[in-house]
N, CA, C and O atoms as a Tinker XYZ file with bonds, in Angstrom:
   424  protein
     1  N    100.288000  135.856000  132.419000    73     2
     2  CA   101.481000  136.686000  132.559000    64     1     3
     3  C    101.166000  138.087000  132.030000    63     2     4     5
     4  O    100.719000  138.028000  130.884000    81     3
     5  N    101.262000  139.311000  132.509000    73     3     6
     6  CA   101.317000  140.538000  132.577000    64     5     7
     7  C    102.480000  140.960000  131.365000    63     6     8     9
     8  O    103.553000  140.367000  131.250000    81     7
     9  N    102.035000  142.122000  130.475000    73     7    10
    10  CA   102.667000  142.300000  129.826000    64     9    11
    11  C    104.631000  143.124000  130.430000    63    10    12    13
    12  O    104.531000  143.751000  131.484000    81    11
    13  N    105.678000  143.102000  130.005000    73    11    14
    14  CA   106.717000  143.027000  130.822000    64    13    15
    15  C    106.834000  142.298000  131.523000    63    14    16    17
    16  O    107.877000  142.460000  132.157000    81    15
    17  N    106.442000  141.710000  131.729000    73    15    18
    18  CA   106.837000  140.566000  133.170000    64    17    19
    19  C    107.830000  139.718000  132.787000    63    18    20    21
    20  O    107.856000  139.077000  131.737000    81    19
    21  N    108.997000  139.723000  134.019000    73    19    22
    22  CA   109.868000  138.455000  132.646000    64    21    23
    23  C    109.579000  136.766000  133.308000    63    22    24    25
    24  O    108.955000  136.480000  134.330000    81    23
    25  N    110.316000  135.761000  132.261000    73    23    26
    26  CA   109.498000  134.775000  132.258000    64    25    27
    27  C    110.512000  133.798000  133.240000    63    26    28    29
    28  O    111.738000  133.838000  133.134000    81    27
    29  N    110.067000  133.251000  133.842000    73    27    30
    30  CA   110.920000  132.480000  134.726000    64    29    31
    31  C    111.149000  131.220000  134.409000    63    30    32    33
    32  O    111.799000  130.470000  135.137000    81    31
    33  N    110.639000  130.874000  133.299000    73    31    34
    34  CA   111.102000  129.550000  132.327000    64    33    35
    35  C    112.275000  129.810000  131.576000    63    34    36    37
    36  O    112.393000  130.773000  130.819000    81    35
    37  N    113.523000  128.574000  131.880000    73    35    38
    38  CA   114.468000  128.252000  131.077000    64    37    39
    39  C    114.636000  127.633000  130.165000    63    38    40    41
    40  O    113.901000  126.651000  130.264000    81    39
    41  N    115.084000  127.605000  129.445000    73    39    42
    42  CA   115.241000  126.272000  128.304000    64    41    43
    43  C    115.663000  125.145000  128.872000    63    42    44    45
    44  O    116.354000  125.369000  129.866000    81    43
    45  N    115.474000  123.729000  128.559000    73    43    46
    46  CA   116.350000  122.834000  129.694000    64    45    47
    47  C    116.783000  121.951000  128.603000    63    46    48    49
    48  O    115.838000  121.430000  128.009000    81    47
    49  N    117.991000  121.629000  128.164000    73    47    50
    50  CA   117.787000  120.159000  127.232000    64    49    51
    51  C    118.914000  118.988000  128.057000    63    50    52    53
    52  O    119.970000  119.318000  128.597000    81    51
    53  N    118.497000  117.926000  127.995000    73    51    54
    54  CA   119.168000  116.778000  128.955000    64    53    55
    55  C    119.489000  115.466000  128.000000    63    54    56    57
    56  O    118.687000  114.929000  127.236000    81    55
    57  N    120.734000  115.121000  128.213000    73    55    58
    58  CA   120.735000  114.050000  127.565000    64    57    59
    59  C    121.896000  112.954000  128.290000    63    58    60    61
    60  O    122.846000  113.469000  128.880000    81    59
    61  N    121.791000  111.444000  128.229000    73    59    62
    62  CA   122.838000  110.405000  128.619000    64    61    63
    63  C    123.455000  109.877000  127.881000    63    62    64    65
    64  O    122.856000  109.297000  126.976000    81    63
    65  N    125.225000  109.818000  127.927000    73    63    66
    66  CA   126.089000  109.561000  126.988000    64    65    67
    67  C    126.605000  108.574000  127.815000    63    66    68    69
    68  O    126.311000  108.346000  128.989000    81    67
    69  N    127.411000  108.002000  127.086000    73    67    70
    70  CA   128.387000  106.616000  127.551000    64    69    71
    71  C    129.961000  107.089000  127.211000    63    70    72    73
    72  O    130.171000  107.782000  126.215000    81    71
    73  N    130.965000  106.707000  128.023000    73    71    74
    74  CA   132.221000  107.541000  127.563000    64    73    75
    75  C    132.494000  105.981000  126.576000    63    74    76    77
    76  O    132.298000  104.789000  126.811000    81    75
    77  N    132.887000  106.540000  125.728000    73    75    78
    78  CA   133.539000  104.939000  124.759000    64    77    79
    79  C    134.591000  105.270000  124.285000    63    78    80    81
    80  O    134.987000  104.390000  123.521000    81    79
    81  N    135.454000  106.342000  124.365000    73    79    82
    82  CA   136.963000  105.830000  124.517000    64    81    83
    83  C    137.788000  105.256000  125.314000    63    82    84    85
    84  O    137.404000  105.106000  126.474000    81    83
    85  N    138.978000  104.832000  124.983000    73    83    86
    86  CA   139.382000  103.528000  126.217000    64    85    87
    87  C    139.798000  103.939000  126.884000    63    86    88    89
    88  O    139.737000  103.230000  127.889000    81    87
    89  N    140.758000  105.606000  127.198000    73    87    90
    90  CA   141.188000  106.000000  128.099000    64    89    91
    91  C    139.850000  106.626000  129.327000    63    90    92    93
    92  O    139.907000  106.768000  130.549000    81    91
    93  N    138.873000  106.849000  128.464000    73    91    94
    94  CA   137.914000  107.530000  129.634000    64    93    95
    95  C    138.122000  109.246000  129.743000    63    94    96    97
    96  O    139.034000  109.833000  129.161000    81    95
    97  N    137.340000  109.758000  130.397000    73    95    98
    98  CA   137.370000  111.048000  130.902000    64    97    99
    99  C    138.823000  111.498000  132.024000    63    98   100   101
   100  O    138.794000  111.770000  133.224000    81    99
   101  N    139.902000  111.442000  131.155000    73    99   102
   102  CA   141.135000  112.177000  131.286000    64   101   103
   103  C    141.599000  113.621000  131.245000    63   102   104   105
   104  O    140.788000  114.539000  131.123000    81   103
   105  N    142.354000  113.736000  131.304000    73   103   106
   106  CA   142.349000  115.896000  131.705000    64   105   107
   107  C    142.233000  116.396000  130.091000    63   106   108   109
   108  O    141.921000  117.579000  129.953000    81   107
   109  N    142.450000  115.622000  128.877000    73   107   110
   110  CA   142.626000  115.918000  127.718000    64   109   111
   111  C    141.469000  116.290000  127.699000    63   110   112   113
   112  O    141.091000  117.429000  127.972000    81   111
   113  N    140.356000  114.781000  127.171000    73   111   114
   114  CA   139.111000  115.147000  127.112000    64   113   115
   115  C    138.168000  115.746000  128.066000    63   114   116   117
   116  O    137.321000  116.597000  127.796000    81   115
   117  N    138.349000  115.335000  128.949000    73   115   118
   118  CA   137.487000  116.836000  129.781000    64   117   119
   119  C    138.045000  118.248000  129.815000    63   118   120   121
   120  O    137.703000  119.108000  130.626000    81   119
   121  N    138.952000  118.396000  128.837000    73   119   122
   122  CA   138.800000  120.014000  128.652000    64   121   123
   123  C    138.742000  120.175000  127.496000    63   122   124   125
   124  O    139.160000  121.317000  127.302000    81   123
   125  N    138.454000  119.692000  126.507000    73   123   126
   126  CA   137.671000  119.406000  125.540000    64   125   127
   127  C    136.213000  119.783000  125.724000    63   126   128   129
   128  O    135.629000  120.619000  125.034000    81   127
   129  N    135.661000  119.061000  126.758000    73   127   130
   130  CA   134.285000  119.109000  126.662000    64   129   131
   131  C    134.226000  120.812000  127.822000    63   130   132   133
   132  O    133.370000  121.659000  127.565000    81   131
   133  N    134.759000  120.928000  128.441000    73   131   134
   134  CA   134.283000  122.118000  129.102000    64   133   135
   135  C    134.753000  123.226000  128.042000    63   134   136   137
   136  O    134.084000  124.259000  128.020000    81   135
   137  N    135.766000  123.121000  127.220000    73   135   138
   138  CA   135.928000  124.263000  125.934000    64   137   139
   139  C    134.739000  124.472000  125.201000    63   138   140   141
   140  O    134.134000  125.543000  125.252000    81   139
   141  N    134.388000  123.555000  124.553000    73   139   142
   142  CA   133.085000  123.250000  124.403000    64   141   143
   143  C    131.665000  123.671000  124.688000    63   142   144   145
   144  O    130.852000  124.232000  123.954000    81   143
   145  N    131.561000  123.218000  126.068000    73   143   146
   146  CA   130.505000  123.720000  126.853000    64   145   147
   147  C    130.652000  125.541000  126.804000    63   146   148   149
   148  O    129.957000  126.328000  126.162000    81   147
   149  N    131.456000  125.741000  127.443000    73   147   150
   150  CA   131.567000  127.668000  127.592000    64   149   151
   151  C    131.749000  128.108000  126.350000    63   150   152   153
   152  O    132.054000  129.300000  126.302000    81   151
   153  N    131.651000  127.448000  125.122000    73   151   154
   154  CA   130.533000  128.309000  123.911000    64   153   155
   155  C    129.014000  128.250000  124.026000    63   154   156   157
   156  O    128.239000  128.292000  123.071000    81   155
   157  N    128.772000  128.174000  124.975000    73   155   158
   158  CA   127.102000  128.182000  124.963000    64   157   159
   159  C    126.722000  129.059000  125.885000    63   158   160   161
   160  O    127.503000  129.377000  126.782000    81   159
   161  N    125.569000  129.539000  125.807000    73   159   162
   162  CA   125.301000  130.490000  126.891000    64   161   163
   163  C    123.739000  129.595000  127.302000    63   162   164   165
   164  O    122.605000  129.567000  126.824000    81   163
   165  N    124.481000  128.905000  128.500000    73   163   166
   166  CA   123.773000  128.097000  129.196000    64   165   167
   167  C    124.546000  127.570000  130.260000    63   166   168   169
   168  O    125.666000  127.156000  129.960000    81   167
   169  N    124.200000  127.504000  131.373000    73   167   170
   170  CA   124.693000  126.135000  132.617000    64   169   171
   171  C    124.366000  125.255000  132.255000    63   170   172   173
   172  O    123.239000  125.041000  131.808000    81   171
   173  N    125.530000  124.257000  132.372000    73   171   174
   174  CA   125.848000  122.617000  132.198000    64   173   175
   175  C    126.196000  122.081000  132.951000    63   174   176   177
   176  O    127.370000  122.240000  133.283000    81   175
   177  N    125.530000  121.334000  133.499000    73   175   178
   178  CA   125.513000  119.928000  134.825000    64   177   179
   179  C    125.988000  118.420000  134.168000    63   178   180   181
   180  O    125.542000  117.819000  133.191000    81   179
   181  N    126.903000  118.124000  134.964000    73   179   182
   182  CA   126.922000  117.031000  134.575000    64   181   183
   183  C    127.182000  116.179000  135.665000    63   182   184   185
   184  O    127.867000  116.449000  136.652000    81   183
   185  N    126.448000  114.886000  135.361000    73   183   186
   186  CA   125.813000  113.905000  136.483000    64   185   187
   187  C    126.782000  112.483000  136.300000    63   186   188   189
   188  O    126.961000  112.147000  135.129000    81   187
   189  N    127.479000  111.542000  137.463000    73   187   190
   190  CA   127.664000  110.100000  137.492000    64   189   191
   191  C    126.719000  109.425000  137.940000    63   190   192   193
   192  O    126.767000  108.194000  137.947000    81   191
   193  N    125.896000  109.974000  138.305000    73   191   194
   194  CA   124.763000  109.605000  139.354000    64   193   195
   195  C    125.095000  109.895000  140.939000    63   194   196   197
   196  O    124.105000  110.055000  141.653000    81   195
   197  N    126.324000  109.974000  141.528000    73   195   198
   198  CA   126.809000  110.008000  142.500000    64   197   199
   199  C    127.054000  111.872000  143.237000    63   198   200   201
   200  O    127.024000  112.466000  144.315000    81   199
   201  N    127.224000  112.058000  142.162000    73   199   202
   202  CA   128.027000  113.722000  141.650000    64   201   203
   203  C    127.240000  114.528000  140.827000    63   202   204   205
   204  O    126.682000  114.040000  139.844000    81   203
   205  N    127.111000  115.932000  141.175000    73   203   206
   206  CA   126.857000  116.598000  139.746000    64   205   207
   207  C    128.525000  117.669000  139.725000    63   206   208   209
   208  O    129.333000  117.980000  140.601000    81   207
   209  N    128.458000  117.837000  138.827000    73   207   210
   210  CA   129.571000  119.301000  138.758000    64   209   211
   211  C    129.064000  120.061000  137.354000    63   210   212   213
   212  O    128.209000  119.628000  136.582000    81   211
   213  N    129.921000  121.480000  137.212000    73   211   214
   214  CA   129.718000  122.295000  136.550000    64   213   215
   215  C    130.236000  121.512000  135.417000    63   214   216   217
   216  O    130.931000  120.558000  135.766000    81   215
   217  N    130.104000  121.642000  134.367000    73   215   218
   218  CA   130.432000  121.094000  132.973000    64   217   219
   219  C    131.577000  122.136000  131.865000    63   218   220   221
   220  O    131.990000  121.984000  130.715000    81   219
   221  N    131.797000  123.317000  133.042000    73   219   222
   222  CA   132.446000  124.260000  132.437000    64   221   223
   223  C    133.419000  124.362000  133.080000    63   222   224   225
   224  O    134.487000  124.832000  132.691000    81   223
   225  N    133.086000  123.784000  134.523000    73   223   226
   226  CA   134.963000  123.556000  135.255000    64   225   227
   227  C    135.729000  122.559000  135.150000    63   226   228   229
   228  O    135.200000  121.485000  135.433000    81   227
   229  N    136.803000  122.535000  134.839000    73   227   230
   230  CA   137.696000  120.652000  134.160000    64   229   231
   231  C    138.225000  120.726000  135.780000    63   230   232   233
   232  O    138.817000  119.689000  136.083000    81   231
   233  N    138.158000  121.560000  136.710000    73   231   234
   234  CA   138.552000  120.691000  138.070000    64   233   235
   235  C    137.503000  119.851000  138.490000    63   234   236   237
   236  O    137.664000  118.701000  138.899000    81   235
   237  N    135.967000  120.690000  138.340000    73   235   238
   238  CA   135.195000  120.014000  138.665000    64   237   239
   239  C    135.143000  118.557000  138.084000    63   238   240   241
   240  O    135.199000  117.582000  138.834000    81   239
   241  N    134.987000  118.394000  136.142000    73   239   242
   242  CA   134.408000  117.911000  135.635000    64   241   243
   243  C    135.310000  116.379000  136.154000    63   242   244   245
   244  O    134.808000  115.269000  136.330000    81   243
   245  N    137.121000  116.875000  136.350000    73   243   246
   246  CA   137.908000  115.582000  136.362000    64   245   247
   247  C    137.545000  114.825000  137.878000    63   246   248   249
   248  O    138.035000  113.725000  138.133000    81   247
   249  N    136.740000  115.452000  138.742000    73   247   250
   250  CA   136.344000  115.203000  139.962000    64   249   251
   251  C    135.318000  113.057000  139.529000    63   250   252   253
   252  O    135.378000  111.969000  140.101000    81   251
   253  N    134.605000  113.565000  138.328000    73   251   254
   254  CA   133.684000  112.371000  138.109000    64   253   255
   255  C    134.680000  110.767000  137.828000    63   254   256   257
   256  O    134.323000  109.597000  137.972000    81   255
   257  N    135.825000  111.271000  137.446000    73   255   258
   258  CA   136.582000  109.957000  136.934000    64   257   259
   259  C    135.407000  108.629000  136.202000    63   258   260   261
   260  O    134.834000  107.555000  136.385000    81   259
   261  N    135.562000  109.325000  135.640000    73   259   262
   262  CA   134.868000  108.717000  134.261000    64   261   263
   263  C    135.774000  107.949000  133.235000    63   262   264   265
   264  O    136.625000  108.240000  132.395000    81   263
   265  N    135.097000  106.700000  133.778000    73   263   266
   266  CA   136.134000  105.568000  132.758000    64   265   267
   267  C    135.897000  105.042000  131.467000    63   266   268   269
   268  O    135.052000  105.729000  130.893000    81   267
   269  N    136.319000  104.066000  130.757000    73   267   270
   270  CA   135.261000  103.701000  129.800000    64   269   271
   271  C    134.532000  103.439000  129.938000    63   270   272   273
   272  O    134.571000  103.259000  131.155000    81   271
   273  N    132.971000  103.004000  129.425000    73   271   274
   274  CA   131.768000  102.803000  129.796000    64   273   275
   275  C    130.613000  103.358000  130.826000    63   274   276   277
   276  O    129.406000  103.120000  130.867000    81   275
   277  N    131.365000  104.105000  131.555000    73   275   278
   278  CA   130.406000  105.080000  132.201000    64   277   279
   279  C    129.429000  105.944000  131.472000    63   278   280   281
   280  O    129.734000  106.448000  130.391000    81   279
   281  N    128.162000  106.147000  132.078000    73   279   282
   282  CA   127.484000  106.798000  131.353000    64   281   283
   283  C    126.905000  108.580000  132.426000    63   282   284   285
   284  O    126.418000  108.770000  133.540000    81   283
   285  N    127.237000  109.281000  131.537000    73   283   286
   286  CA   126.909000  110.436000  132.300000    64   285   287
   287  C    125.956000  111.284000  131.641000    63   286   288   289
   288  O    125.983000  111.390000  130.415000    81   287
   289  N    125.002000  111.981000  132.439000    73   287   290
   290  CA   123.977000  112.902000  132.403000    64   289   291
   291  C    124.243000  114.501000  132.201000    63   290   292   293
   292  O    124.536000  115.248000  133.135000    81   291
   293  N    124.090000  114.937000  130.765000    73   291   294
   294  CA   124.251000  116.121000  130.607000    64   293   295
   295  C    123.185000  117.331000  130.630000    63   294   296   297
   296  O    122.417000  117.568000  129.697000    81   295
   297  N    123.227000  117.807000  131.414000    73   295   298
   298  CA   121.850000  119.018000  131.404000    64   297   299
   299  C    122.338000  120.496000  131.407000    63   298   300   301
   300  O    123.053000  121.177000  132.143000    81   299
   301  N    121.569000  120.707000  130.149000    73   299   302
   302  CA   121.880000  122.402000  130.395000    64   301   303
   303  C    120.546000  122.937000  130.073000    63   302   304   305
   304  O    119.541000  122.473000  129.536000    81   303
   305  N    121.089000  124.787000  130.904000    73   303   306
   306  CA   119.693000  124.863000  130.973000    64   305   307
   307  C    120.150000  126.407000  130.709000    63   306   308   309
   308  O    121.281000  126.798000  130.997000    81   307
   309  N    118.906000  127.447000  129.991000    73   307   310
   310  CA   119.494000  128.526000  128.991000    64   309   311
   311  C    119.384000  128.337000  127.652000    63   310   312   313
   312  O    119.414000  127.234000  127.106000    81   311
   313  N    119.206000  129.817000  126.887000    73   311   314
   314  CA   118.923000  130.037000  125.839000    64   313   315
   315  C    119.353000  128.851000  125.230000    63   314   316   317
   316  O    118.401000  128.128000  124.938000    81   315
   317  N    120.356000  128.436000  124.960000    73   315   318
   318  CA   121.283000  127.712000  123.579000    64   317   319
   319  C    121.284000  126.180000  124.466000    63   318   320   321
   320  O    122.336000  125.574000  124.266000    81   319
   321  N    120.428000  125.531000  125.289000    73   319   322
   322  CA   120.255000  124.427000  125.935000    64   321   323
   323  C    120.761000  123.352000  125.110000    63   322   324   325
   324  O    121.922000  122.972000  124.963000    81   323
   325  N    119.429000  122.830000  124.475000    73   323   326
   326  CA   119.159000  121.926000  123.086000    64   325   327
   327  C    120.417000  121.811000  122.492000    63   326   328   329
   328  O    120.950000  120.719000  122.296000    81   327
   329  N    121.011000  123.083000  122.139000    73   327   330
   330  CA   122.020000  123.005000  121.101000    64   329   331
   331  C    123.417000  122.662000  121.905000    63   330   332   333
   332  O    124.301000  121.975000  121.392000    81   331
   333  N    123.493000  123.132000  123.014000    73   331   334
   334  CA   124.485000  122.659000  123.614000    64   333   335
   335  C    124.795000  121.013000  123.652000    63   334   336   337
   336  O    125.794000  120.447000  123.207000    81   335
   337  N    123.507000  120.351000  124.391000    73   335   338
   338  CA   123.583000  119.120000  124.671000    64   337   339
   339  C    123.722000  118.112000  123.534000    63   338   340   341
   340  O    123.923000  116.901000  123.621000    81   339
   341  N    123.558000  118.944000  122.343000    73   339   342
   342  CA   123.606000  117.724000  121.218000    64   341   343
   343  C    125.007000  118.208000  120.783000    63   342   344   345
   344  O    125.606000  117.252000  120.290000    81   343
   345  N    125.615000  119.120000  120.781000    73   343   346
   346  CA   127.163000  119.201000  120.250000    64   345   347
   347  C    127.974000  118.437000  121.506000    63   346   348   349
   348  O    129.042000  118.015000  121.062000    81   347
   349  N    127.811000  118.117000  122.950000    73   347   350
   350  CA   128.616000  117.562000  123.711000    64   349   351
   351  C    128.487000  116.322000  123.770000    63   350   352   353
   352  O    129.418000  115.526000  123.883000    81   351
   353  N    126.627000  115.895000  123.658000    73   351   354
   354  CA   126.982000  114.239000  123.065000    64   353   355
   355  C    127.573000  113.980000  121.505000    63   354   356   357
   356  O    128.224000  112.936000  121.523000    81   355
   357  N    127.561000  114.501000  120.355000    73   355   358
   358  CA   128.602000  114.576000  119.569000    64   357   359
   359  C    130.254000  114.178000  119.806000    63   358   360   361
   360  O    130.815000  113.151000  119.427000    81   359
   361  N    130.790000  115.223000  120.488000    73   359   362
   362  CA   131.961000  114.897000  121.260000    64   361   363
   363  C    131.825000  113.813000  121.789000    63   362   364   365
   364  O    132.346000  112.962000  121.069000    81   363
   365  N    131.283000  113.275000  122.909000    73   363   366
   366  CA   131.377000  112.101000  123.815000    64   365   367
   367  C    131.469000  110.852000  122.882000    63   366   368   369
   368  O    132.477000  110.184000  122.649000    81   367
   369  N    130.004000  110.649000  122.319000    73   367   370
   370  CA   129.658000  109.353000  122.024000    64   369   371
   371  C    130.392000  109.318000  120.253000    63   370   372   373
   372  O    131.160000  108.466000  119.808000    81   371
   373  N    129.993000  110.192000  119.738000    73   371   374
   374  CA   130.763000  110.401000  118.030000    64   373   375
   375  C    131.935000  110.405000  117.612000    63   374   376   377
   376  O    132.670000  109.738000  116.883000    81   375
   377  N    131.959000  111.681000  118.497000    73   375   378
   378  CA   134.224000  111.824000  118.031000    64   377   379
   379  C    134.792000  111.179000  119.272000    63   378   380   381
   380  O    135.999000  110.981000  119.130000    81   379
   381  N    134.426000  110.870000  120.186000    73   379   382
   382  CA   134.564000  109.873000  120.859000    64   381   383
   383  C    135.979000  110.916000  121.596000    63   382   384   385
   384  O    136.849000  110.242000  122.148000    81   383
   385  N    136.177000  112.384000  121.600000    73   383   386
   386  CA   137.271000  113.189000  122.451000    64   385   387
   387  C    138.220000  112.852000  121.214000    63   386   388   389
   388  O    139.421000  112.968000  121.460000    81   387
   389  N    137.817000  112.388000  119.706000    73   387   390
   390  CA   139.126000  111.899000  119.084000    64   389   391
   391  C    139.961000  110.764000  119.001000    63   390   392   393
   392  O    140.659000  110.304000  118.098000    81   391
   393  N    139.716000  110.419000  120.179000    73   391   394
   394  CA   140.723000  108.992000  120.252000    64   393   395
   395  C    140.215000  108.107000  119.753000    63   394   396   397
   396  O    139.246000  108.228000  119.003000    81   395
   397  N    140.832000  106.866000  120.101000    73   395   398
   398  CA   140.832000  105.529000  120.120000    64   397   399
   399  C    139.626000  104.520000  120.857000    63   398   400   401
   400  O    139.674000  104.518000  122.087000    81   399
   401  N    138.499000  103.622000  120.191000    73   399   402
   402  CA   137.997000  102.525000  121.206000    64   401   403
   403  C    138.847000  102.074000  122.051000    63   402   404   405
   404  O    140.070000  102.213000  122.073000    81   403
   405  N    138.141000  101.515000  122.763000    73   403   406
   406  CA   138.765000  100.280000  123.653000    64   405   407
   407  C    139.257000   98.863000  122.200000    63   406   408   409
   408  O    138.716000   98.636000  121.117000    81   407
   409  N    140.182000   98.362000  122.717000    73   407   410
   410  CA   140.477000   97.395000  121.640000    64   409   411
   411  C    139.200000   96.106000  121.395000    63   410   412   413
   412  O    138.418000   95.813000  122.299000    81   411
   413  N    139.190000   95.784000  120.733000    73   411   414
   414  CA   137.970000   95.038000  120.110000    64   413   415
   415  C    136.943000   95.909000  119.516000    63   414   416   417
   416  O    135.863000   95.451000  119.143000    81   415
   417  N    137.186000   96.886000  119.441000    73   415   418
   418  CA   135.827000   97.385000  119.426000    64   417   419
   419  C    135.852000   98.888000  118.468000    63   418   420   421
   420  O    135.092000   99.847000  118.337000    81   419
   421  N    137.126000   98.489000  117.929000    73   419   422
   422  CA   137.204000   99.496000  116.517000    64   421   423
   423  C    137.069000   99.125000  115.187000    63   422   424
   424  O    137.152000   99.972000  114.298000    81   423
């Protein structure tokens, strides 16, 4: 690479969460997670396997209907990558959007 030249490598960090609250990916928590997401300065994909959508649009994101136990694919890519993807699996799998397990399982 030539000095000035700019670099055409992004940051990428990727990670798979499981939704484990009992309501699932509802309009609450998915705008939660896209509030979230657009503190980062990075694009965020997020995957059912079926779908990707933006991770920063809650029209998009409520498009996945994500129930309990689904597991979805988070990728962002941009400066603050890494750091993104570990504060949204935080949310998902940790604070769980706040709520409640599924019953049995609190």
């Amino acid at each position: 690479m030539q000095a000035g030249e700019e670099t055409l490598e992004k940051l990428v960090g990727e990670v798979t969460v499981e939704i484990k609250n009992a309501d699932g990916l509802h309009m609450r928590p998915a705008m939660q997670f896209v509030d979230l997401a657009s503190q980062f300065d990075c694009e965020v994909t997020v995957s059912n396997g079926k779908t990707d959508v933006d991770g920063k649009s809650i029209m998009q994101m409520s498009m996945l209907a994500a129930t309990c136990g689904t597991r979805l694919k988070v990728r962002a890519q941009g400066p603050e990558a890494e750091t993104a993807v570990e504060a949204l699996r935080e949310l998902v799998e940790v604070r769980m959007f706040d709520e409640p397990a599924p019953e049995g399982q609190r």
